[in-house]
Every structure is written in structure tokens, then in C-alpha cells.
N, CA, C and O atoms as a DFTB+ gen file, in Angstrom:
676 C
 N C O
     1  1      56.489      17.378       1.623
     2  2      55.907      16.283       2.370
     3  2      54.769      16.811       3.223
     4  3      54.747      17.964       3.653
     5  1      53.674      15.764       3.481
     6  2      52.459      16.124       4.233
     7  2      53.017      16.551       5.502
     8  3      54.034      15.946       5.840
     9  1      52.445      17.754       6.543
    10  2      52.289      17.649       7.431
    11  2      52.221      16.498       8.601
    12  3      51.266      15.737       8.755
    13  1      53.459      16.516       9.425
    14  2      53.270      14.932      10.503
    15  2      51.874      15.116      11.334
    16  3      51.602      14.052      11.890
    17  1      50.853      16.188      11.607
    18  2      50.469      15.922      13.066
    19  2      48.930      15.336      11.864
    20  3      47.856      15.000      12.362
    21  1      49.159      15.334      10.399
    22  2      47.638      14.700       9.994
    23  2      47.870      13.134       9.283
    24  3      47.113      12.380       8.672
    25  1      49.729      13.029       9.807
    26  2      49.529      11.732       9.190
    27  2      49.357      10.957      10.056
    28  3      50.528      10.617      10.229
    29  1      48.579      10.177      11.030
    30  2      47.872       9.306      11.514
    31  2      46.452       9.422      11.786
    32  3      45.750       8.817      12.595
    33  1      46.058      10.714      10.574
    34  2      44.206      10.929      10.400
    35  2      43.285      10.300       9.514
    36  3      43.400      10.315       8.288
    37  1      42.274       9.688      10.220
    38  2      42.021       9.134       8.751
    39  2      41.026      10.092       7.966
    40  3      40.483      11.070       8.481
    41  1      40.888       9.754       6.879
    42  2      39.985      11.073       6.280
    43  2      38.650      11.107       6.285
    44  3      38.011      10.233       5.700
    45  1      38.004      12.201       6.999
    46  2      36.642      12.010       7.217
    47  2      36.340      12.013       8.611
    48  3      35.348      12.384       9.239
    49  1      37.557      11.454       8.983
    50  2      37.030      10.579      10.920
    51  2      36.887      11.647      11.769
    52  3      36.387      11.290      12.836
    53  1      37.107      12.699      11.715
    54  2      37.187      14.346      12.229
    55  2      37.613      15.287      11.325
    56  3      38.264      15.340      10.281
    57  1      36.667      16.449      12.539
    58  2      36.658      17.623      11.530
    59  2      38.472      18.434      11.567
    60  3      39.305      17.904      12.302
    61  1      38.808      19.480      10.860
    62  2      40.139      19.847      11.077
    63  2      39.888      21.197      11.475
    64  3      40.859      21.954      11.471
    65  1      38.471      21.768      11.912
    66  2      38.069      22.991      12.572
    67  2      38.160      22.604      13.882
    68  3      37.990      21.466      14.320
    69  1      38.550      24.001      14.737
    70  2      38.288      23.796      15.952
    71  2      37.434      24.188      16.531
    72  3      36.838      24.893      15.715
    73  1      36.576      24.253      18.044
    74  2      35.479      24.632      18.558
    75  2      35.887      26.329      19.310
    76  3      35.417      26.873      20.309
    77  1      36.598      26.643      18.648
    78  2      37.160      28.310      19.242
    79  2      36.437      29.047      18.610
    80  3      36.279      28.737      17.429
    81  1      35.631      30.453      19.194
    82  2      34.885      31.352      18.587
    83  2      33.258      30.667      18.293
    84  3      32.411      31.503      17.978
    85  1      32.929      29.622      18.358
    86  2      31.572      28.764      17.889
    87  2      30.611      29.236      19.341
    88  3      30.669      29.317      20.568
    89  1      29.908      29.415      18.404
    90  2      28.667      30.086      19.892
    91  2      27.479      29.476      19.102
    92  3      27.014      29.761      17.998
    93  1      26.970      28.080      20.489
    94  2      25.667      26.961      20.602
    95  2      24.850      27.971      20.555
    96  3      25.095      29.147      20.827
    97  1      23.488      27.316      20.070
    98  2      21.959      28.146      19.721
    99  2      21.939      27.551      21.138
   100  3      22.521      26.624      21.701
   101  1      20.905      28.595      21.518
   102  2      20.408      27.964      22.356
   103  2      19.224      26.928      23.172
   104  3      18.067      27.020      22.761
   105  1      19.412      26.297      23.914
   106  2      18.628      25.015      23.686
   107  2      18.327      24.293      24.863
   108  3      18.987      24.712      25.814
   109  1      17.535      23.317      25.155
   110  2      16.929      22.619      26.393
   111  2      17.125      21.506      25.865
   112  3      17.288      21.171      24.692
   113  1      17.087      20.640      27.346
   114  2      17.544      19.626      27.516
   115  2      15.901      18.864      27.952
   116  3      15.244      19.444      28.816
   117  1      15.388      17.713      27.377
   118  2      14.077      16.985      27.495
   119  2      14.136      15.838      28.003
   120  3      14.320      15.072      27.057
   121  1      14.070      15.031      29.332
   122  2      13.908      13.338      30.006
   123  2      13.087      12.924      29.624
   124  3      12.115      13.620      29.920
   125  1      12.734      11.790      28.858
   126  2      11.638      11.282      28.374
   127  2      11.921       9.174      28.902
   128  3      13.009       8.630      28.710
   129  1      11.320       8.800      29.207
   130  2      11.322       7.418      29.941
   131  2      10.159       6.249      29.348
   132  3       8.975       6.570      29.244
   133  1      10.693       4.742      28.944
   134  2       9.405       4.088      28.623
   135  2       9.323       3.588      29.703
   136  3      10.008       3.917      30.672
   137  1       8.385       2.636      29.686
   138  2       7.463       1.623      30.323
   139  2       7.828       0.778      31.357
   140  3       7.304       0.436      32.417
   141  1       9.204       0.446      30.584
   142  2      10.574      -0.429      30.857
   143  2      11.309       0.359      31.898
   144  3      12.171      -0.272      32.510
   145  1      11.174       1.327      32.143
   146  2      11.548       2.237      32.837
   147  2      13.391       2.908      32.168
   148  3      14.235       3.364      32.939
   149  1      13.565       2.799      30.852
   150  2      14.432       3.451      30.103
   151  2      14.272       4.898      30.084
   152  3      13.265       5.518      29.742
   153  1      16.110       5.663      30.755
   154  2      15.437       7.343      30.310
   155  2      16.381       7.443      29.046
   156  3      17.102       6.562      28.576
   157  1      16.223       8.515      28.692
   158  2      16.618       9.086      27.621
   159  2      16.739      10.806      27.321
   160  3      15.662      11.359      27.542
   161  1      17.525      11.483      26.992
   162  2      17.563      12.367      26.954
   163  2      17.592      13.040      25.479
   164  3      18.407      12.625      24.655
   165  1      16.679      14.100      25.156
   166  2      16.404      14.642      23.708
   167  2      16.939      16.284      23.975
   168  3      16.812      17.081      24.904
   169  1      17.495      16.309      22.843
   170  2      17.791      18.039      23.174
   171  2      16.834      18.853      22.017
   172  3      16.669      18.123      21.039
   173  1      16.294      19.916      21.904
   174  2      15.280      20.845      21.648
   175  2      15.799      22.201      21.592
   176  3      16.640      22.549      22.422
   177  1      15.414      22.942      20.765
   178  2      16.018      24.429      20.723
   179  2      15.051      24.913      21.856
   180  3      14.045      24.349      22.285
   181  1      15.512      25.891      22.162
   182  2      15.346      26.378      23.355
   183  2      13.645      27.005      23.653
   184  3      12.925      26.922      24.648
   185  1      13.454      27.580      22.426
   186  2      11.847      28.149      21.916
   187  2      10.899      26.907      21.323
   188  3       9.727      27.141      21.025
   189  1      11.435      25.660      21.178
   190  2      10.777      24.825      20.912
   191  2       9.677      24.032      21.566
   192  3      10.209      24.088      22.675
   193  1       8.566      23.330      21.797
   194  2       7.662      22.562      22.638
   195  2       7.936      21.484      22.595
   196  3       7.418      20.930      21.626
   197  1       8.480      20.910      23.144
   198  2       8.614      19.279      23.725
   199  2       7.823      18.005      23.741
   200  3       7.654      17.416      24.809
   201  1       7.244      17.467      22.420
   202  2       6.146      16.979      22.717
   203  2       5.839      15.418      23.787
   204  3       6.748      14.653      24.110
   205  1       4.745      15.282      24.083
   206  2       4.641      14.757      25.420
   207  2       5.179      12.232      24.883
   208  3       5.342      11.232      25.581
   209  1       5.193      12.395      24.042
   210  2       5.642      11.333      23.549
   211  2       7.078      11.272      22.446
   212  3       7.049      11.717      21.298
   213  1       8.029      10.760      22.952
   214  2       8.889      10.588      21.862
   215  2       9.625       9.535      21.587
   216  3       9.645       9.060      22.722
   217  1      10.500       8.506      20.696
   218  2      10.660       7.398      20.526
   219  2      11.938       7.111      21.093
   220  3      12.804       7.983      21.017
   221  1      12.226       5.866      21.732
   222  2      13.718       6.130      22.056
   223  2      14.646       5.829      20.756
   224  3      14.458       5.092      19.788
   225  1      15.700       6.671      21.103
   226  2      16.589       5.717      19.900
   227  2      17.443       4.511      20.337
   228  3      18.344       4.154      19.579
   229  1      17.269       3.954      21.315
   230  2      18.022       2.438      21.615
   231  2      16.825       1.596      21.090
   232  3      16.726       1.076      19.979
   233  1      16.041       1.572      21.997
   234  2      14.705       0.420      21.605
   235  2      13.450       0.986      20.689
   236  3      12.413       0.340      20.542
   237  1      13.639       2.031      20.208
   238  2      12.111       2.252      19.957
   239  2      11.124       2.064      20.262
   240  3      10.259       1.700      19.466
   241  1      10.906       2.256      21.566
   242  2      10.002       2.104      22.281
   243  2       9.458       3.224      22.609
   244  3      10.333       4.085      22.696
   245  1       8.110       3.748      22.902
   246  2       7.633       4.891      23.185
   247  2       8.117       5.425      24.661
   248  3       7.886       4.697      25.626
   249  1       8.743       6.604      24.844
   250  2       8.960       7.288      26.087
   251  2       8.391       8.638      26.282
   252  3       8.405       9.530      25.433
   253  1       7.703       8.744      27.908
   254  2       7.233       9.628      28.186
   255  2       7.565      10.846      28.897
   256  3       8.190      10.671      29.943
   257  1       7.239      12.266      28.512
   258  2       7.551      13.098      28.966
   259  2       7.988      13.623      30.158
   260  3       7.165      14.369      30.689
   261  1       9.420      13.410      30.969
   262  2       9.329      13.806      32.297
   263  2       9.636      15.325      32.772
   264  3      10.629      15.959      32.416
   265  1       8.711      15.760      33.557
   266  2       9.037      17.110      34.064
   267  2      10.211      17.578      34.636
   268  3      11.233      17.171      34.082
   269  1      10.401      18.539      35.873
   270  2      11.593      18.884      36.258
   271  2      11.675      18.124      37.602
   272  3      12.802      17.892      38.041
   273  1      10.906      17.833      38.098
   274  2      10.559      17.072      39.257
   275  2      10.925      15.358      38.964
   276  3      11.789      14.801      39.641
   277  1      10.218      14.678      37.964
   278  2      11.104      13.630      37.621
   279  2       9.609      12.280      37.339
   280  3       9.652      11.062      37.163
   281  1       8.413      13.292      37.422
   282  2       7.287      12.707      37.234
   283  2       6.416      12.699      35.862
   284  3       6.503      13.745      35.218
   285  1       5.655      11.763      35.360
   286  2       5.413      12.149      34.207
   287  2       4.720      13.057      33.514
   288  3       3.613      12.876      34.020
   289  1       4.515      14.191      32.454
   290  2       3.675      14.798      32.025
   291  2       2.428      14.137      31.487
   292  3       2.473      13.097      30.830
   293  1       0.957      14.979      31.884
   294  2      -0.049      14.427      31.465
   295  2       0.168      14.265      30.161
   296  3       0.888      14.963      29.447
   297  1      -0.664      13.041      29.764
   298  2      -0.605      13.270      27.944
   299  2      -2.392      12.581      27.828
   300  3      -2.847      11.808      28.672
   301  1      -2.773      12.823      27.234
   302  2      -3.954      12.274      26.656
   303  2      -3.653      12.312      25.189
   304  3      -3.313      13.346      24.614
   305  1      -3.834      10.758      24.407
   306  2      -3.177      10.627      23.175
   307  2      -4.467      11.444      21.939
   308  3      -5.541      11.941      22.279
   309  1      -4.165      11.395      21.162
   310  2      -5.408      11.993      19.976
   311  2      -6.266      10.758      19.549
   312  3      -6.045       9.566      19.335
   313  1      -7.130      11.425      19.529
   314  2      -8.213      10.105      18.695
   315  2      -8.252       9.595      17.588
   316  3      -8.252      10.383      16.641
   317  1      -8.281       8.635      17.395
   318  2      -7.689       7.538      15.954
   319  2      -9.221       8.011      15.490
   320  3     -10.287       8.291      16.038
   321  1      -8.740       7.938      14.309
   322  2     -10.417       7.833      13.569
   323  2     -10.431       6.553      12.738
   324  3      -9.418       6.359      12.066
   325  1     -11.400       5.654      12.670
   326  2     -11.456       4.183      12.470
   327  2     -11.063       4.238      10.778
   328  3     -11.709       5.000      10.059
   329  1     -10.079       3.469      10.260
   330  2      -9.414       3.626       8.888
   331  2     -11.016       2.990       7.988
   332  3     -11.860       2.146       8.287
   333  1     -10.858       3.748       7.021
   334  2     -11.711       3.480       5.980
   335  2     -11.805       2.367       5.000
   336  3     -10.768       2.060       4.412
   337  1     -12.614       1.889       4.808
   338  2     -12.823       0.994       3.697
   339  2     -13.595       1.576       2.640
   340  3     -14.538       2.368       2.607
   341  1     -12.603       0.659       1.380
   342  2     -13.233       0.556       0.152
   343  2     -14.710       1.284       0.159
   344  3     -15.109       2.390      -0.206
   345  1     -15.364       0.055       0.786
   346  2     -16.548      -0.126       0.528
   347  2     -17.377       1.572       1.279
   348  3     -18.220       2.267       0.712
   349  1     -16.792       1.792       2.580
   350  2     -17.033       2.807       3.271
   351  2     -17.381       4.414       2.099
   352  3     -18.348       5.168       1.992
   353  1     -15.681       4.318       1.245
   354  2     -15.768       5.095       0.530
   355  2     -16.655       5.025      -1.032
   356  3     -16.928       5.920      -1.831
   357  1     -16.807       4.248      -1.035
   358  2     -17.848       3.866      -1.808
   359  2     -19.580       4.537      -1.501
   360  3     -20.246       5.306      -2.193
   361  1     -19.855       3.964      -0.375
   362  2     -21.002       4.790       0.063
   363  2     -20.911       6.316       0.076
   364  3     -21.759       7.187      -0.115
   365  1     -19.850       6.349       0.309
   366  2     -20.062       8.033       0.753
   367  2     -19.969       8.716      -0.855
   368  3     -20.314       9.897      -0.813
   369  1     -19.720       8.416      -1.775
   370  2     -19.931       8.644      -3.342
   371  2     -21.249       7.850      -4.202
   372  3     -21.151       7.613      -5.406
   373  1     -22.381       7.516      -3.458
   374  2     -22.906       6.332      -4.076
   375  2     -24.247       5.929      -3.393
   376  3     -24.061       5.830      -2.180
   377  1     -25.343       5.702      -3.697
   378  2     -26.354       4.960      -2.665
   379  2     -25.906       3.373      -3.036
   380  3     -25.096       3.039      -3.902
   381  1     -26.848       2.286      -1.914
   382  2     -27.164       1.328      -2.763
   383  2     -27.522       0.569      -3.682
   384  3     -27.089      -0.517      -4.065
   385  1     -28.789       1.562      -4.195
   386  2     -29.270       1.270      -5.095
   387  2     -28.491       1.165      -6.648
   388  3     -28.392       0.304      -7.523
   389  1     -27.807       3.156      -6.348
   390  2     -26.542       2.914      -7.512
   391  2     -26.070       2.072      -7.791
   392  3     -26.199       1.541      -8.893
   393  1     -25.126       1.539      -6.568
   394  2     -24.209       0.262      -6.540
   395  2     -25.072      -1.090      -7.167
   396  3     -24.479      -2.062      -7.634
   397  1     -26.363      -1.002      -7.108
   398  2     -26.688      -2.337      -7.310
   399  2     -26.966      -2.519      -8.690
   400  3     -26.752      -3.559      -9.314
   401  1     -27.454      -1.462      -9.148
   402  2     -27.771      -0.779     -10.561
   403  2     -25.996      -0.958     -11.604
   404  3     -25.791      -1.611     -12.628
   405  1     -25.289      -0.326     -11.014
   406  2     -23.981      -0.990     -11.910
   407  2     -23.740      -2.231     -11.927
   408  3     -23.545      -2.795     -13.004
   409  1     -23.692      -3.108     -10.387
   410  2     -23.547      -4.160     -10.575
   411  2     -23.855      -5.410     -11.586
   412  3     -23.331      -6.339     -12.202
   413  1     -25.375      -4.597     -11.240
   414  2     -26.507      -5.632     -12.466
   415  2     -25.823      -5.519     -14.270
   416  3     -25.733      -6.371     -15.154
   417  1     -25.469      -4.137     -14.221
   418  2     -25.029      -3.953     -15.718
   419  2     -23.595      -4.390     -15.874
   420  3     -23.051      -4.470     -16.975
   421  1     -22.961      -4.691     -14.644
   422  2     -21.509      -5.220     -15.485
   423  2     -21.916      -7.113     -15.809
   424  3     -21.422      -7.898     -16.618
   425  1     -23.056      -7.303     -14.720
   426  2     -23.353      -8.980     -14.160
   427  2     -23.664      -9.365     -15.918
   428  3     -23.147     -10.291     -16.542
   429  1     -24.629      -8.378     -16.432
   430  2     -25.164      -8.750     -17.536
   431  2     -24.309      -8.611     -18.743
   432  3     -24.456      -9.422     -19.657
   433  1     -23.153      -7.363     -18.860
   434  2     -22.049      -7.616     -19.534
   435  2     -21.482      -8.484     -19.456
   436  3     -21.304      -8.979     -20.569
   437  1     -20.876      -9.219     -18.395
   438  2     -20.274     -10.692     -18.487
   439  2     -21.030     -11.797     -18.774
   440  3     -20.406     -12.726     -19.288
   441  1     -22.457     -11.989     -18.544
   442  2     -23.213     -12.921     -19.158
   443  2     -23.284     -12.930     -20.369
   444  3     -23.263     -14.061     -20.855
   445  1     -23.407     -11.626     -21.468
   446  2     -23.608     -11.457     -22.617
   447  2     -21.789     -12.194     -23.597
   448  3     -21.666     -12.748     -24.690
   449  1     -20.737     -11.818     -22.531
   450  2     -19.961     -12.165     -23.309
   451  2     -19.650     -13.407     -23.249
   452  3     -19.226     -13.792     -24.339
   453  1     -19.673     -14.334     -22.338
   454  2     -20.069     -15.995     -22.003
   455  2     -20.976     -16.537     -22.562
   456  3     -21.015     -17.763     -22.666
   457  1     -22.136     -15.541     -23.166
   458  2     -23.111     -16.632     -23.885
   459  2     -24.076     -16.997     -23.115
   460  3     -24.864     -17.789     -23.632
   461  1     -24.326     -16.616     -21.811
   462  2     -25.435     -16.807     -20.945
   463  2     -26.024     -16.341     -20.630
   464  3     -26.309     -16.395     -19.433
   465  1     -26.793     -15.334     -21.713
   466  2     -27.915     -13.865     -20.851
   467  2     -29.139     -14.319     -20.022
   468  3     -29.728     -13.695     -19.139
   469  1     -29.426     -15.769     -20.603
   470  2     -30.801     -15.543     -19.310
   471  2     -30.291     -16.079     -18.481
   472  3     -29.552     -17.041     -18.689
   473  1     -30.561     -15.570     -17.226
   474  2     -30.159     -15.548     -16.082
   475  2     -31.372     -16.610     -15.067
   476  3     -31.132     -17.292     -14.070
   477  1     -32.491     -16.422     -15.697
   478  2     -33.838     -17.964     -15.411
   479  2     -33.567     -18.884     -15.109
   480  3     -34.030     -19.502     -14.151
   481  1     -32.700     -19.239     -15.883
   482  2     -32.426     -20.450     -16.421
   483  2     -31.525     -21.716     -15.558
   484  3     -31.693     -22.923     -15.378
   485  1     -30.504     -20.707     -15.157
   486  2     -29.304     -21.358     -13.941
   487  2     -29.156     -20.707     -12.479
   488  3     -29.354     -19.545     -12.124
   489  1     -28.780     -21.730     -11.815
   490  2     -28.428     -20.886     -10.959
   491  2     -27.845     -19.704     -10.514
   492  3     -27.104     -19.113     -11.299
   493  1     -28.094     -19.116      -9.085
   494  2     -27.090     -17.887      -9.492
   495  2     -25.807     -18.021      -9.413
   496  3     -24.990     -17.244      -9.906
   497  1     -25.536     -19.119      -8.722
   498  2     -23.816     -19.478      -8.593
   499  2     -23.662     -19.721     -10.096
   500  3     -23.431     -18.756     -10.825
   501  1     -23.724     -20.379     -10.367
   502  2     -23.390     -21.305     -11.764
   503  2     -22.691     -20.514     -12.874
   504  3     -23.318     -19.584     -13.381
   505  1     -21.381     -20.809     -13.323
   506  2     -20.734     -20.202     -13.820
   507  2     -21.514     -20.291     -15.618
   508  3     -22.707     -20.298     -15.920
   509  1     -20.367     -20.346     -16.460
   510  2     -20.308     -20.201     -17.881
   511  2     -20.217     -21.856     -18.080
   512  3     -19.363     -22.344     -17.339
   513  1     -21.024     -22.978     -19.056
   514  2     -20.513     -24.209     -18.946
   515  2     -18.954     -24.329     -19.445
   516  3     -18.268     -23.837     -20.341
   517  1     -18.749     -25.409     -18.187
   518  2     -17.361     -25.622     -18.773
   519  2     -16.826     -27.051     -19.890
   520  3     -17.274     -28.198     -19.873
   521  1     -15.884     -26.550     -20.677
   522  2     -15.056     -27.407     -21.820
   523  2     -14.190     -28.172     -21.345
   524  3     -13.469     -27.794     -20.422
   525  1     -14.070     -29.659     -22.000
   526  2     -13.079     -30.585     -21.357
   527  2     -11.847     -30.075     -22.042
   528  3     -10.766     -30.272     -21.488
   529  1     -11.890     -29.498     -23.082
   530  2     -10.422     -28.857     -24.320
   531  2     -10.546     -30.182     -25.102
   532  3      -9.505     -30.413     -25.717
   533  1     -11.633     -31.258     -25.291
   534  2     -10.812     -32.381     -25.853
   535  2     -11.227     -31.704     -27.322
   536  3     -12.080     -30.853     -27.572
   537  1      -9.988     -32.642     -28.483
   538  2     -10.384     -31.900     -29.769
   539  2     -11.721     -32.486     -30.188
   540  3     -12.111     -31.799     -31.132
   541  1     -12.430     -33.258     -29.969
   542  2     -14.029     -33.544     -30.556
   543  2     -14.384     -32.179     -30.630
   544  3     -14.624     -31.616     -31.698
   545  1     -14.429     -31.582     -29.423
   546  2     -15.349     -30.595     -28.764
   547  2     -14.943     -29.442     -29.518
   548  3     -13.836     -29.127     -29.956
   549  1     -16.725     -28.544     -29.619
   550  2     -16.173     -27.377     -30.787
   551  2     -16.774     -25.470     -30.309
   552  3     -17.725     -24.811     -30.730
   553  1     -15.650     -25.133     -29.254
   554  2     -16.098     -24.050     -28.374
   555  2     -17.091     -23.277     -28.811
   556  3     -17.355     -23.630     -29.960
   557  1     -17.767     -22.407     -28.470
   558  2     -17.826     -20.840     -29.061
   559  2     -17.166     -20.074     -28.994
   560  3     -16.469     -20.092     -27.979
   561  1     -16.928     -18.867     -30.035
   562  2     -16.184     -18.068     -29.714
   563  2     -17.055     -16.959     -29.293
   564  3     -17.824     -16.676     -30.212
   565  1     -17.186     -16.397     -28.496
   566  2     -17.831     -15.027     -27.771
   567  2     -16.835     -13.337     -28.180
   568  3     -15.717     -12.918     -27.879
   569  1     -17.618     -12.976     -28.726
   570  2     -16.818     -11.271     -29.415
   571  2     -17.220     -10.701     -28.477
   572  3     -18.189     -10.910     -27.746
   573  1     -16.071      -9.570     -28.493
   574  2     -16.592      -8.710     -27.076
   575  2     -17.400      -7.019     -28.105
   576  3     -17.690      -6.756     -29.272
   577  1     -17.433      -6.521     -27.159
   578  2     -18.640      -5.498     -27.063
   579  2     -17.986      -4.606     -28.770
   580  3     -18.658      -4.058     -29.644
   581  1     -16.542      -4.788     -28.679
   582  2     -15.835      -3.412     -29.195
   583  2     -15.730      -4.313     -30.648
   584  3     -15.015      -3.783     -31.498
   585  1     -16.312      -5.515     -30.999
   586  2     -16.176      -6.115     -32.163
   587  2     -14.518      -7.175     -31.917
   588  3     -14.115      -7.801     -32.897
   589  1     -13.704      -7.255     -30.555
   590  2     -12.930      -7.883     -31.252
   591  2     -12.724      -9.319     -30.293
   592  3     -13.265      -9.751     -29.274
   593  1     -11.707      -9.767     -31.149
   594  2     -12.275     -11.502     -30.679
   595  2     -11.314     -11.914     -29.078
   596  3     -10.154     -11.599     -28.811
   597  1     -11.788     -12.292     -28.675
   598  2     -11.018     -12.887     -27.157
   599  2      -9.944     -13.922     -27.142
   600  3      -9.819     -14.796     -27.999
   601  1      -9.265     -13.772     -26.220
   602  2      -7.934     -15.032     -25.954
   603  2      -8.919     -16.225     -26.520
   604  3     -10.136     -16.376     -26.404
   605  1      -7.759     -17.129     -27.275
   606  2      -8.405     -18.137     -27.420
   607  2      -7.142     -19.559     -26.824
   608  3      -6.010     -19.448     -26.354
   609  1      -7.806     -20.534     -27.057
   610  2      -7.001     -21.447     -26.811
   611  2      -6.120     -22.488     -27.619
   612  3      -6.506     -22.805     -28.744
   613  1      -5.197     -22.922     -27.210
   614  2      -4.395     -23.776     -28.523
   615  2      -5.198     -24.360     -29.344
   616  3      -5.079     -24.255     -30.564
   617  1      -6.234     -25.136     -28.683
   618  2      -7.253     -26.045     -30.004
   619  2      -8.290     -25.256     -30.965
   620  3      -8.785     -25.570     -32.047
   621  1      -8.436     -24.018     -30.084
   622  2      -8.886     -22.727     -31.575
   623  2      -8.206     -22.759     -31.980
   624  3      -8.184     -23.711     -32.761
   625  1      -6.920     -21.872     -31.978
   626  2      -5.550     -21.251     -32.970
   627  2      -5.450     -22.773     -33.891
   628  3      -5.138     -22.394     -35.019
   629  1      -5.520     -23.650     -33.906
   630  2      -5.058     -24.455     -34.432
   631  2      -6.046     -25.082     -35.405
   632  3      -5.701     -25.557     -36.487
   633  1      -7.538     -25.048     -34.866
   634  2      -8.830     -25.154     -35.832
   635  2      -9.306     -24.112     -36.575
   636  3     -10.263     -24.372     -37.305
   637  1      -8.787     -22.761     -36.573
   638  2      -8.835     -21.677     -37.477
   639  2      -7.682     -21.948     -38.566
   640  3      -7.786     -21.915     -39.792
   641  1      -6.365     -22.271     -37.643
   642  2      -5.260     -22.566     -38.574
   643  2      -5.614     -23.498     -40.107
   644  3      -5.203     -23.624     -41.260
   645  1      -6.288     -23.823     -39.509
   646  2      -6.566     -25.548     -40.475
   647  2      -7.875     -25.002     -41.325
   648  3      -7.949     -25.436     -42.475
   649  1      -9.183     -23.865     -40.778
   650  2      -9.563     -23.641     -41.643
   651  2      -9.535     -22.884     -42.747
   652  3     -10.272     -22.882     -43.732
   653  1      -8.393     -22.099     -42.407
   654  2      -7.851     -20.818     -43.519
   655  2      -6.871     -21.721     -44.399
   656  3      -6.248     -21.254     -45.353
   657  1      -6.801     -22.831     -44.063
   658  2      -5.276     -23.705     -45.079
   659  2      -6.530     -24.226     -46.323
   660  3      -6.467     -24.098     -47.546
   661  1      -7.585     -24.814     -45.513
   662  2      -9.048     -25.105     -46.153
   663  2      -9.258     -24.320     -47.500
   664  3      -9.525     -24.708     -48.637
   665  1      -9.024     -22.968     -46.914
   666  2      -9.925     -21.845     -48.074
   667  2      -8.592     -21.951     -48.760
   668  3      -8.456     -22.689     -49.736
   669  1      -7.863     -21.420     -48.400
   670  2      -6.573     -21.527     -49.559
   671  2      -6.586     -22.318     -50.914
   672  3      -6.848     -21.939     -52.055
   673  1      -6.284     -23.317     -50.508
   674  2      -6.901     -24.671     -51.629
   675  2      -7.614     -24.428     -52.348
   676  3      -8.046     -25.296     -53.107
């Protein structure tokens, strides 16, 4: 039969070592306080630096470094450097002109595959004309660059359908 003094242990809930012979590293003790005026205490190995901001673990709130006296340590925070954009990184790989120079060549790739290369002609907003889908109406189909044919829509698939039944015959 088990031992009586572990049958009311649950398993896991403590260790079954004792603290005899165990010798602590040694270590400091850190007051750190927010805003709210919450302290908190952090422990630190003993050779370690204390840094002058640390988070609490009740609120997460930022708390500041207190000395031995009970006042706060200077801190001056680090300087953010303003987060980058896209576009930021873009320049810094790129003039304008580049940028405007691709632009123009993708503008004119998508015109070419819509069917609208002169650009004279419409506005610059002005899209690709648009289709009501009714069946009268008889799209174009636009091929792309690599020879192959684009999404089409039910009333294509279905007017190709009908002209390959055509040739069959």
C-alpha cells in the first residue's frame, strides 16, 4: 500500500524535494512603481542591470525605476524612428521618374489587354467600356500577353459551347 503522508497529495501540486542543502544565486531585489502610484517588486540576479522601465504584472502598466531612497530613477526613453512606408521604401530603391516609367508600362499593359491602347481618346478616369451581359450583346475576347485566353463569362462558355456543336455537324 501507498505511503499515508502522500495520500492526501495531489499530483503535481508540490514538489516532494525539500529546500535542505539548496544554496539561492545570488540576487537583488528592484521597486519599480506606475503612474497610478502601484509598486511592485522584480527580482534580478545580482550582476544584472535593472532596466529603468518595467511592466507590471497585475496591470500592465508601465512602472518606474525606484532607487534606494524611494525616488525615481532618471530615464530618458530612446528615440522612435518614424515607421516606414511602402512608398518611403520604395524611394529609397527607386527615383521618380523610375516609378513613373513602370507605371506607364504596366498602365499600357492593361490597356492593351482591355482593348483600349489609345489613351487620346478617353478620359483618364474612364475605365474599359462596360457590357450589360445581355445575350444580344457579343463581347471581345482580349488574349493576354503569354497567348492564353482570360476568365470568361457564362454567356461566352456557352456561345463557344454552341459554336463548336456548330462545327461538329
Amino acid at each position: 500500500m501507498a505511503d499515508r503522508s502522500l495520500r492526501g497529495m495531489r499530483l503535481g501540486a508540490q514538489s516532494l524535494q525539500s529546500d535542505e542543502g539548496v544554496v539561492l544565486v545570488d540576487h537583488q531585489l528592484r521597486t519599480y512603481q506606475t503612474e497610478k502610484g502601484e509598486r511592485f517588486i522584480v527580482t534580478f540576479a545580482a550582476d544584472a542591470e535593472a532596466p529603468e522601465v518595467w511592466e507590471s504584472p497585475k496591470t500592465g502598466d508601465e512602472g518606474r525605476l525606484l532607487d534606494a531612497d524611494g525616488d525615481e530613477v532618471p530615464y530618458t526613453p530612446p528615440e522612435q524612428k518614424p515607421q516606414r512606408t511602402h512608398w518611403d521604401m520604395l524611394l529609397e530603391r527607386r527615383t521618380k521618374e523610375d516609378l513613373e516609367e513602370v507605371l506607364q508600362v504596366r498602365l499600357d499593359y492593361l490597356r492593351e489587354r482591355r482593348g483600349t491602347k489609345k489613351r487620346e481618346q478617353r478620359e483618364p478616369t474612364a475605365g474599359a467600356p462596360q457590357t450589360t451581359g445581355r445575350s444580344g450583346e457579343t463581347p471581345t475576347r482580349v488574349i493576354d500577353i503569354e497567348g492564353r485566353p482570360q476568365a470568361q463569362t457564362r454567356a461566352e462558355k456557352e456561345a463557344e459551347a454552341k459554336a463548336a456543336k456548330k462545327k461538329k455537324k
